[in-house]
SEFIPA-906822 format. One line per 2 residues: their letters; for each residue x, y, z of C-alpha. Coordinates in nm, 3 decimals, m for minus. Each point is the difference from the previous one (the first is absolute). Layout:
# residues N
A> X Y Z  ...
***
This chain:
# residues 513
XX> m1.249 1.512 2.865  m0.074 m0.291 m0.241
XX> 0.197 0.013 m0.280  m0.116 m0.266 m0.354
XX> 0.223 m0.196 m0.146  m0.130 0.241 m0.317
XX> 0.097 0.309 0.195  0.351 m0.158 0.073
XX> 0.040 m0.123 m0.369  m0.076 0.386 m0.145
XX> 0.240 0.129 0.299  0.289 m0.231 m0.177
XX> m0.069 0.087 m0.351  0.000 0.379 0.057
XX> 0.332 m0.019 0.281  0.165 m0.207 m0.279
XX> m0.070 0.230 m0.312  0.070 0.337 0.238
XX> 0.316 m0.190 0.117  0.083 m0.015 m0.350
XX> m0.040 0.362 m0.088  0.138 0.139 0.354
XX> 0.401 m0.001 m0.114  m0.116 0.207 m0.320
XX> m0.173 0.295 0.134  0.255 0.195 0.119
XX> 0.148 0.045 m0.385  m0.304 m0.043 m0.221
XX> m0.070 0.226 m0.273  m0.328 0.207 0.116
XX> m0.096 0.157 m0.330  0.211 m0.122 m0.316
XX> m0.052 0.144 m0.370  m0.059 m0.255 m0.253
XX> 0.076 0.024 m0.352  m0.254 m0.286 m0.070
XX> m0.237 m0.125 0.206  0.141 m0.314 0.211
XX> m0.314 m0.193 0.051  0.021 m0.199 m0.309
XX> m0.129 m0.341 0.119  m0.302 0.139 0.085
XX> m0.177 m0.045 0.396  m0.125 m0.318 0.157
XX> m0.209 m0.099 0.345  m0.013 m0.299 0.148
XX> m0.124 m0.275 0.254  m0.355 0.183 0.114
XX> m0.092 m0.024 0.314  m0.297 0.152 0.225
XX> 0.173 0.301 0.105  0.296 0.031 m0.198
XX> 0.253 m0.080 m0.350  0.329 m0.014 m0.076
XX> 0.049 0.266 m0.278  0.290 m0.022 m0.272
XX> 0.233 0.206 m0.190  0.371 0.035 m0.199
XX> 0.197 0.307 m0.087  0.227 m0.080 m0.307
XX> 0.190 0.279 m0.075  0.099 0.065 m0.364
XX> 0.348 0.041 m0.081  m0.052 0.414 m0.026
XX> m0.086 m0.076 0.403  0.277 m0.238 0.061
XX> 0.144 0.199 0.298  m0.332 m0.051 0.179
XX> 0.012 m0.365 m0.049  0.257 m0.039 0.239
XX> m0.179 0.215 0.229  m0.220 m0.044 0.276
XX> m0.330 0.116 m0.051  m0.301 0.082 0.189
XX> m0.323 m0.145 m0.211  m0.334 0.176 0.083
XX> m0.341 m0.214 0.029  m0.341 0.149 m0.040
XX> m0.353 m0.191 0.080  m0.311 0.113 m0.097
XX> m0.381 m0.094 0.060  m0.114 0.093 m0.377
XX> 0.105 m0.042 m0.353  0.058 0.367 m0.012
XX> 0.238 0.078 0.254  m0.178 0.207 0.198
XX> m0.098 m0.195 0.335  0.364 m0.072 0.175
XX> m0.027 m0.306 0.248  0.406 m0.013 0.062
XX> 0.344 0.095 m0.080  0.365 m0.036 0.048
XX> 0.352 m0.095 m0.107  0.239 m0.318 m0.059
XX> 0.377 0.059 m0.075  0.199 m0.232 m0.224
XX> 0.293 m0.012 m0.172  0.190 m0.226 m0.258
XX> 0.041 m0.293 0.267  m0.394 m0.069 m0.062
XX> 0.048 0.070 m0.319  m0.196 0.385 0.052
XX> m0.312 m0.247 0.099  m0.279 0.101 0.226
XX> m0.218 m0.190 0.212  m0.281 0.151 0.248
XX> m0.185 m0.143 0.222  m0.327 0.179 m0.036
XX> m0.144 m0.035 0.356  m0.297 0.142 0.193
XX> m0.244 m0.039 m0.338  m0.365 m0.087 m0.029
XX> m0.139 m0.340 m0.057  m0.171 m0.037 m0.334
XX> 0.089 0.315 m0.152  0.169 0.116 m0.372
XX> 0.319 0.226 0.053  0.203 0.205 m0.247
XX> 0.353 0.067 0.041  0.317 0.105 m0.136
XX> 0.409 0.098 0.070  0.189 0.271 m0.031
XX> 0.352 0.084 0.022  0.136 0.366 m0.079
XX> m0.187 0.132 m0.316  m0.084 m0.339 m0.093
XX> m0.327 m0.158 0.044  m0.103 m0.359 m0.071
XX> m0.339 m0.131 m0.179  m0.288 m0.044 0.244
XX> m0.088 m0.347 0.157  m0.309 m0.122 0.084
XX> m0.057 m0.294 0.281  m0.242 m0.133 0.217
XX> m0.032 m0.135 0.370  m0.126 m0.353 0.092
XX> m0.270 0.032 0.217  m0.062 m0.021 0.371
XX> 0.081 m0.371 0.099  m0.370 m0.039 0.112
XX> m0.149 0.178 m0.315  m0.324 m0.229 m0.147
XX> 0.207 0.099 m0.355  m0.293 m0.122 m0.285
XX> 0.297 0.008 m0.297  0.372 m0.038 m0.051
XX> 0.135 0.066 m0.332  0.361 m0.103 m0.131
XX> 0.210 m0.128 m0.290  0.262 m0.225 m0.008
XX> 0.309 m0.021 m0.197  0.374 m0.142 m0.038
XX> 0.239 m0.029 m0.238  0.092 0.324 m0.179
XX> 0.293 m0.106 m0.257  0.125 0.402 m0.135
XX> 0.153 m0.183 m0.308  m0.304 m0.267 m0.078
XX> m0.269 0.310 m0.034  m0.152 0.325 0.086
XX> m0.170 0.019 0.360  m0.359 0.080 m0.093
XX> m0.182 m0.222 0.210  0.160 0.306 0.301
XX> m0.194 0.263 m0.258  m0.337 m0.196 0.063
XX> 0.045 m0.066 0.351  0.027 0.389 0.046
XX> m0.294 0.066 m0.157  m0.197 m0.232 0.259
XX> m0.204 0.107 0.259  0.248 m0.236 0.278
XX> 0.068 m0.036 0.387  0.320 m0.148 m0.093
XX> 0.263 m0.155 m0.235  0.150 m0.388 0.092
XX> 0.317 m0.033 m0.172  0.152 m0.355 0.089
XX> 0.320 0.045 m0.151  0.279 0.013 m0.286
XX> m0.043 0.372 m0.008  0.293 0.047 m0.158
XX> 0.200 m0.258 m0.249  0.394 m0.041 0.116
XX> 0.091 m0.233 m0.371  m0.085 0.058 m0.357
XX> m0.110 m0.242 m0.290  0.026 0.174 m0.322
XX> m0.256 m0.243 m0.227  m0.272 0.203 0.204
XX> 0.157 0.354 0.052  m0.239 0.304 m0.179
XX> 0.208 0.224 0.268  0.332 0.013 0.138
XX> 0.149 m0.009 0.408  0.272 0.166 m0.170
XX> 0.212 m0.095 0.300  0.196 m0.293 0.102
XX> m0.162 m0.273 0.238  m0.003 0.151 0.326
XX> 0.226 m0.144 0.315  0.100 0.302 0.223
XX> m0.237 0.253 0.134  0.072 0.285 m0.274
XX> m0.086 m0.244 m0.308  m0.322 m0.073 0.196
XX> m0.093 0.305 0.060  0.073 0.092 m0.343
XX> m0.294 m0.293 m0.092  m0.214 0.123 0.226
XX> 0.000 0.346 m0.122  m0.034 m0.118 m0.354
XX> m0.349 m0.192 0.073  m0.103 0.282 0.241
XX> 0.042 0.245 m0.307  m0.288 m0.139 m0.185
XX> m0.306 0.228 0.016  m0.242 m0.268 m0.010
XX> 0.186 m0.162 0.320  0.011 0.378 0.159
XX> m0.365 0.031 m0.079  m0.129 m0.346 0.173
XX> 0.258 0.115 0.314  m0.128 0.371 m0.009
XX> m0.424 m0.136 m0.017  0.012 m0.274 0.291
XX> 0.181 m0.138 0.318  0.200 m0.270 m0.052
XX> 0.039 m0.325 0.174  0.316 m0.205 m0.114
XX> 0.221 m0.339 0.039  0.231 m0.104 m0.212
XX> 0.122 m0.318 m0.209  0.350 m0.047 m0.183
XX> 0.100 0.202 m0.218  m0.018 0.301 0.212
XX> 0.400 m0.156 0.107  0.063 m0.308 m0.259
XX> m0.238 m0.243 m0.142  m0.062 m0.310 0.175
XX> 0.205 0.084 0.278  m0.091 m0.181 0.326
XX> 0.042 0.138 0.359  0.433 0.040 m0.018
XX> 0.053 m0.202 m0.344  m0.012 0.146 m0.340
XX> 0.016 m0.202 m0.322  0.355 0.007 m0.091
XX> 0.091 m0.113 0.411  0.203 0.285 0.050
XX> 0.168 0.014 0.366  m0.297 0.069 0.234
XX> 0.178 0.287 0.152  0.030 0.163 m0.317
XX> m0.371 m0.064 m0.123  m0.150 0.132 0.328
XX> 0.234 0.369 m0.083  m0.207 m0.030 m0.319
XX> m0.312 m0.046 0.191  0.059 0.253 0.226
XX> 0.068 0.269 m0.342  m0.307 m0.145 m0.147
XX> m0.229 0.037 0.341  0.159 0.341 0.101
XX> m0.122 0.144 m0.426  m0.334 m0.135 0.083
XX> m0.064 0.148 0.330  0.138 0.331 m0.117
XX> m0.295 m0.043 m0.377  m0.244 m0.100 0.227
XX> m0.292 0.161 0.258  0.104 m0.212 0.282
XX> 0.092 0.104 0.343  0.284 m0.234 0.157
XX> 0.306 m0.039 m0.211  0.233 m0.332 m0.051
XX> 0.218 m0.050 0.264  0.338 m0.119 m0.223
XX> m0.132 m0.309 m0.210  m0.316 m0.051 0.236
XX> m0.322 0.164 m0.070  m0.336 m0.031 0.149
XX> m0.277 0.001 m0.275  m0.306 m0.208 0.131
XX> m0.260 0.182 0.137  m0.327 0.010 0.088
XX> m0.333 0.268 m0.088  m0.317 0.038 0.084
XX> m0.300 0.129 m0.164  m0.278 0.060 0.287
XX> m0.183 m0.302 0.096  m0.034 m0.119 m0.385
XX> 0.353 m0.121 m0.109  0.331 m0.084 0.200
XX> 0.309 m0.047 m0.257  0.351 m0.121 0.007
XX> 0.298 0.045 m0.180  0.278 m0.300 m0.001
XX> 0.375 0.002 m0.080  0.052 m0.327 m0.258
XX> 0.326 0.051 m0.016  0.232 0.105 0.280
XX> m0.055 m0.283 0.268  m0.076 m0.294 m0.248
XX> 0.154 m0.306 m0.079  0.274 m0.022 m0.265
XX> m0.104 m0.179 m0.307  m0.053 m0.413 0.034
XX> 0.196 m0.205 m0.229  0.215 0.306 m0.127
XX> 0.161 m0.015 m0.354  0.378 m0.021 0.133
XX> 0.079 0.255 m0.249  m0.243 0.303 0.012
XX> m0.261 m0.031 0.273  m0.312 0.161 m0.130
XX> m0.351 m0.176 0.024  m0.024 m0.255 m0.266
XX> m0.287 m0.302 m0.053  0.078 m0.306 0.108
XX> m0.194 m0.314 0.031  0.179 m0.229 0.254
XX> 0.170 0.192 0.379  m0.084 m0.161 0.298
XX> 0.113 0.340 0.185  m0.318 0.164 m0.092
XX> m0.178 m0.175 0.235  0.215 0.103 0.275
XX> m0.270 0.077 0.239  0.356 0.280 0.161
XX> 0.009 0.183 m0.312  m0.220 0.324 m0.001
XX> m0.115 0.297 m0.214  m0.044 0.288 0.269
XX> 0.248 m0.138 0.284  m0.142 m0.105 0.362
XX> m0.021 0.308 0.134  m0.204 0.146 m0.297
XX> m0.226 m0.306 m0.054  m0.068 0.024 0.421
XX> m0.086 0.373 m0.062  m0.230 m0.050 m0.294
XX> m0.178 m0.302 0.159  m0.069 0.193 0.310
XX> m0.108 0.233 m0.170  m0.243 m0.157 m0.212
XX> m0.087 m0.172 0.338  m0.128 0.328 0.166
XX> m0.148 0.208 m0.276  m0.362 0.073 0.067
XX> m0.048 0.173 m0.324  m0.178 m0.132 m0.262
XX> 0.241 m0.046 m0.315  0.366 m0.102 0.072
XX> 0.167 0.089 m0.302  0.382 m0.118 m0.041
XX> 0.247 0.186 m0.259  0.315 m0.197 m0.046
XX> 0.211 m0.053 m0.300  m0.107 m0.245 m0.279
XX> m0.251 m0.297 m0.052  m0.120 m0.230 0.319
XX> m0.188 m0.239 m0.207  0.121 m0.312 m0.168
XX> 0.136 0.104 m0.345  0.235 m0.321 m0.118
XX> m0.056 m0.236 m0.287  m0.088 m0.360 0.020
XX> 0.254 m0.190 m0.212  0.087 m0.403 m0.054
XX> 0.299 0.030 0.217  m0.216 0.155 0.271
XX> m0.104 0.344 0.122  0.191 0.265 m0.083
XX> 0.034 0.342 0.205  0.175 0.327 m0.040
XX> 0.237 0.063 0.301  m0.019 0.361 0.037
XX> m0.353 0.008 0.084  m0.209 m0.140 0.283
XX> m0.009 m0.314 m0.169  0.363 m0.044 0.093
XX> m0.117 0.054 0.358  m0.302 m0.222 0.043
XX> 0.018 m0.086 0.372  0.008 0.399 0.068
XX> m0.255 0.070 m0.212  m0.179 m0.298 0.156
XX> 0.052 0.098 0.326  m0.097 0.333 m0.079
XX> m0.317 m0.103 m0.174  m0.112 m0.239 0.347
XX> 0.085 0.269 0.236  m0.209 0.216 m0.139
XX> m0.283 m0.303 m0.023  0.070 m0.074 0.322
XX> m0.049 0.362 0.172  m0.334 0.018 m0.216
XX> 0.106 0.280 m0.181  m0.264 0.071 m0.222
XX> m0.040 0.215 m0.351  0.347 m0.039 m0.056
XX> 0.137 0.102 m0.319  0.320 m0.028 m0.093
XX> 0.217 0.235 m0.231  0.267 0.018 m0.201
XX> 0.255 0.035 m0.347  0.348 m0.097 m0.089
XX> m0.127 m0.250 m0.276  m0.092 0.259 m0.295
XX> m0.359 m0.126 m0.012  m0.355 0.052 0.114
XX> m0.143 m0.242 0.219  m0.318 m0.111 0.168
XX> 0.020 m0.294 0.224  m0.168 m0.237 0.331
XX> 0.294 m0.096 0.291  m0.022 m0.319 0.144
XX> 0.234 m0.127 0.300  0.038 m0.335 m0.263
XX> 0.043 0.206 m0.315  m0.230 m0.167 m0.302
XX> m0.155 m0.236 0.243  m0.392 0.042 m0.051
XX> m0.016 m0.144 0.403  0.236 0.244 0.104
XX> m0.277 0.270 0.057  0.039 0.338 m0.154
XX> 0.115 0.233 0.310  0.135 0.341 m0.191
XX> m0.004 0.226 m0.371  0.292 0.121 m0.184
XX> 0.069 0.240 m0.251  0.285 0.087 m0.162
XX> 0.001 0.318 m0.188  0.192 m0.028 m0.348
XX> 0.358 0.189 m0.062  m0.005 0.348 m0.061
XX> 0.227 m0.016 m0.325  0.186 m0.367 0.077
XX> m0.031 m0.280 m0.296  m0.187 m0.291 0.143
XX> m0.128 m0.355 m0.157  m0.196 m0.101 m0.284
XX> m0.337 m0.070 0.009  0.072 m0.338 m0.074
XX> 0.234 m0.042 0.266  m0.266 0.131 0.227
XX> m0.277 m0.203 m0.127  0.194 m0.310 0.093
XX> 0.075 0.174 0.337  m0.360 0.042 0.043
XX> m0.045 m0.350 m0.089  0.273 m0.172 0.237
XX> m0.149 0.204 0.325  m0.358 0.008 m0.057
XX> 0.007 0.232 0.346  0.131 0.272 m0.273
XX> m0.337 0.169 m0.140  0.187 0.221 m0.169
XX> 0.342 0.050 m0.188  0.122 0.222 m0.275
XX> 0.328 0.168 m0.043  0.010 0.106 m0.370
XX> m0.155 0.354 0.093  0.122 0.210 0.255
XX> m0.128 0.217 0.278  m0.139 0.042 0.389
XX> m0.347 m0.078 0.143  m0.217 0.247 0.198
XX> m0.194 m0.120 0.304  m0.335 0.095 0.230
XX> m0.028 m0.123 0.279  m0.413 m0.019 0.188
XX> m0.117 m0.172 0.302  m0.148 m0.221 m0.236
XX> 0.289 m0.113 m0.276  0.299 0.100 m0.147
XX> 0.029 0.084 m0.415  0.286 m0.038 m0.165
XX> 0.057 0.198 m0.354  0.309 m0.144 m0.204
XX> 0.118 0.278 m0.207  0.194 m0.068 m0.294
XX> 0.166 0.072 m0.324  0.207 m0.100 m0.293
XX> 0.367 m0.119 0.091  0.223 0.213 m0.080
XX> m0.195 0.245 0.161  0.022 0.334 m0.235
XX> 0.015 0.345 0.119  m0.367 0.148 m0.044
XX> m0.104 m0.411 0.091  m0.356 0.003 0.102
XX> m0.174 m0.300 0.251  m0.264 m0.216 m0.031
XX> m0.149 m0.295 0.277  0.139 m0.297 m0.100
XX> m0.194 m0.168 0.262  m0.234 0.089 0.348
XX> m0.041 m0.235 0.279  m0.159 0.044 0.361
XX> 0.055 m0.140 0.290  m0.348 m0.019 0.223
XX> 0.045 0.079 0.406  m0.013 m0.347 0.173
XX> 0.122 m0.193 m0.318  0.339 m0.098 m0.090
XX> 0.085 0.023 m0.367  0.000 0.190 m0.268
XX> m0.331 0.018 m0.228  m0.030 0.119 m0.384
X> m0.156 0.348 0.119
***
C-alpha cells in the first residue's frame, strides 16, 4: 500500500487531536442546559485544503453556567452543502474541557475540492452562528482566479475593526492575516477603547485577551464569511521579542513559560490543527490553490536572531546607524531549518505564482542620514544577509511571479525586491505588498515621503490611514486594492482605494494599475 507523506501528515493531525479528547469521553457532559448561549466568540474555519478544513469553536459559559465550565463537554459539529441547511455532507463531535480552554478544533476531512460549505456547533440546547468556508482546489486544477485580502495589526484600544466588516462582505477564497492579531501592551495617547485587563503573562490573562478581540462582531463576521490562513508577529506574546529574549532580558527560562501561555491562548483562538508543544509551536505552512498559485506562510519570530547591537537596558528594535553585527552573514530571520524549507520549496513549485506571507516589510525602509544609513532593527533591515540570502535563493531557483507579502509596520506598501536592495543593477527578481494595520497608528506622510525617497525600490508608502488590501490573482497578473481609512478608525468607518497596483505574469515589480 503506498501511503503520501499528505496521507501520513492528516493521520498525525487527527491521532493527535483524538488523543487529546480520548481521556475526556468517559465523563463528558452529553446534553447540558444553558442559561445563555456559550458560543459567544462566534465560529471560525481555517487552512483550506482540497479535501478538507480545520473548523473552530469556544464554549464560554456565563457565570449562571459556571458548574458546566468545569465540565467536560461533548461539542456537536454540523456541515452542510447549502446556505440553507438542508444538504448534510458530515457530522460529528469533539469533547473539551477547561484545560483547552472549552476550545474546539476539527479536522474536517473527506471534503470536495473547490466547493462552499456551511457549518455550525452545538452543545446541549445551545447552537452556535453558522460558518461558511471554502476548499482549495484539486492540486492539478487549471484555477483562472484566486481572490484574497490581507491584513495585520488589529490594536482593540487604537480603533474599531471595520476593515473585518468589509472583508465579510467580499466575495473571497480566503483571508491572509500575517500577524499581531491580538495587542499584549497598551499606550493610552491612542486608546478610543479599553483591554480592560492587565498585560498578559500566564495563560489565563491571555486567554482573557484573546477572548476580548474575538468578541468583536466585525472580527466574528470576517472569521464566520472566509477560511483563514494565519502567522503571527510580536505582540501575539510581547513586542519585539526575539526567538527566547524579550525586551526587559528576563531569565530565558522564564520568558519561554510566557511563550508557551502566549502560544497555548493562540492555538486554543485559532482554526489550526496541531497545537504548541510547551513554548514550541509550528506555524509555517504551505497552500495550494490548483495549478495557479502556491503560498507560504513564515514564522519571523520564533527561530530568529536576537536583536544586533542591543540597547543594554531594554532590548527592543531601535534605529541605529553604525553595527557591524548586521552584516553577520550567521544571523538569520527564519532559522536554517526554515530558510532550507522555504528555499526548497520555492525550488520545486511548478505553479505559477509563489506567494510568501510572513510578518512585516522585506524591502529597504531606512533613512539616509550624514552619519550614514540608518535602519530599524526589528525589521528585515536588521537582518540583511537573511533577507539577502533569501532574496538570491529564490533568484537562483528561478522562481518566477513571486510576490511577496506582509504587515507589522502600520502602513500600506507597494514595492520591487532586489538581491542588492536600491541598486538599479541589481535586477528586480520579486513584488511586495504590505497591507496597512487594521486599527494600529502608523507614520506620517512626511515620514513616508522621505521613506519613499531614501529607497526608491519603495513605489509606495503611506501610513496615516489605516486598513487591509484585497487581491486577484489571473494567469495573467496579480491586482492589488489598498483599502483604507481615516486613523483613528471610527466605528461605522467606511473604505476607500488609496492606491491599485498590478503585477503582470512574467514581470517582476509592482506597476501603478
Amino acid at each position: 500500500m503506498n501511503i503520501t507523506r499528505r496521507a501520513l501528515h492528516g493521520a498525525a493531525i487527527w491521532l493527535a487531536l483524538a488523543g487529546m479528547a480520548a481521556p475526556l469521553r468517559a465523563r463528558a457532559q452529553g446534553a447540558p442546559r444553558w442559561t445563555s448561549n456559550p458560543f459567544v466568540l462566534g465560529v471560525a474555519s481555517g487552512q483550506p485544503r482540497p479535501q478538507s478544513v480545520v473548523l473552530w469553536t469556544r464554549l464560554v459559559p456565563s457565570q449562571a453556567d459556571d458548574a458546566l465550565g468545569n465540565a467536560a463537554l461533548t461539542v456537536q459539529h454540523e456541515i452542510f452543502a447549502d446556505a440553507e441547511l438542508r444538504r448534510p455532507v458530515a457530522r460529528g463531535e469533539t469533547v473539551t474541557d477547561a484545560s483547552r480552554a472549552h476550545s474546539v478544533h476539527v479536522v474536517a476531512q473527506g471534503l470536495a475540492p473547490e466547493r462552499d460549505y456551511w457549518y455550525r456547533f452545538s452543545c446541549g440546547n445551545a447552537v452556535s452562528a453558522v460558518g461558511h468556508t471554502r476548499t482549495a482546489p484539486a492540486a492539478d486544477a487549471n484555477v483562472r482566479r484566486l481572490r484574497f485580502a490581507l491584513a495585520s495589526c488589529q490594536h482593540y484600544e487604537q480603533g474599531y475593526f471595520g476593515a473585518h466588516r468589509e472583508i465579510a462582505g467580499r466575495d473571497l477564497d480566503f483571508m491572509l492575516f500575517v500577524g499581531d492579531y491580538i495587542y499584549e501592551g497598551s499606550n493610552p495617547s491612542y486608546a478610543i477603547r479599553q483591554h480592560g485587563t492587565r498585560t498578559p503573562h500566564s495563560l489565563e490573562d491571555y486567554r482573557d485577551r484573546h477572548a476580548l478581540y474575538k468578541g468583536d462582531a466585525d472580527l466574528q463576521a470576517a472569521h464566520a464569511a472566509h477560511p483563514w490562513i494565519l502567522t503571527w508577529d510580536d505582540h501575539e506574546v510581547v513586542n519585539d521579542y526575539a526567538d527566547d529574549r524579550d525586551p526587559a532580558y528576563t531569565d530565558p527560562v522564564r520568558f519561554l513559560r510566557r511563550r508557551a501561555a502566549a502560544y497555548q491562548a493562540y492555538f486554543e483562538h485559532m482554526p489550526l490543527a496541531l497545537p504548541p508543544e510547551g513554548a514550541a509551536m509550528r506555524i509555517h505552512d504551505r497552500f495550494a490553490w490548483g495549478r495557479l498559485a502556491e503560498l507560504w506562510t513564515l514564522d519571523c519570530r520564533q527561530f530568529r536572531s536576537h536583536h544586533a547591537c542591543p540597547d543594554p537596558e531594554r532590548d527592543n528594535g531601535r534605529t541605529l546607524v553604525e553595527c557591524a553585527e548586521l552584516n553577520d552573514p550567521k544571523r538569520t530571520m527564519l532559522g536554517a531549518d526554515q530558510e532550507r524549507w522555504i528555499g526548497q520549496g520555492l525550488a520545486a513549485s511548478t505553479r505559477q505564482w509563489k506567494l510568501i506571507g510572513q510578518s512585516t516589510q522585506m524591502s529597504a525602509a531606512g533613512f539616509d542620514t550624514p552619519e550614514g544609513r540608518k535602519v530599524w532593527t526589528d525589521g528585515w533591515d536588521g537582518y540583511p544577509e537573511a533577507r539577502r540570502r533569501f532574496l538570491q535563493g529564490a533568484a537562483s531557483a528561478g522562481a518566477r511571479d513571486l510576490v511577496v507579502l506582509g504587515g507589522d509596520v502600520h502602513r500600506h506598501v507597494a514595492a520591487d525586491l532586489r538581491v542588492r536592495a536600491n541598486d538599479r543593477s541589481s535586477p528586480v527578481v520579486a513584488s511586495e505588498f504590505v497591507g496597512g494595520s487594521v486599527t494600529s497608528r502608523g507614520a506620517s506622510r512626511a515620514s513616508m515621503d522621505r521613506m519613499r525617497r531614501d529607497n526608491p525600490d519603495v513605489k509606495h508608502a503611506r501610513g496615516d490611514e489605516r486598513g487591509h488590501a484585497l487581491f486577484e490573482l489571473t494567469p495573467g497578473r496579480m491586482h492589488c486594492e489598498l483599502r483604507a481609512t481615516q486613523h483613528p478608525v471610527q466605528e461605522r468607518a467606511s473604505f476607500t482605494t488609496q492606491a491599485a497596483y498590478v503585477v503582470e505574469a512574467g514581470r517582476a515589480g509592482v506597476q501603478a494599475a
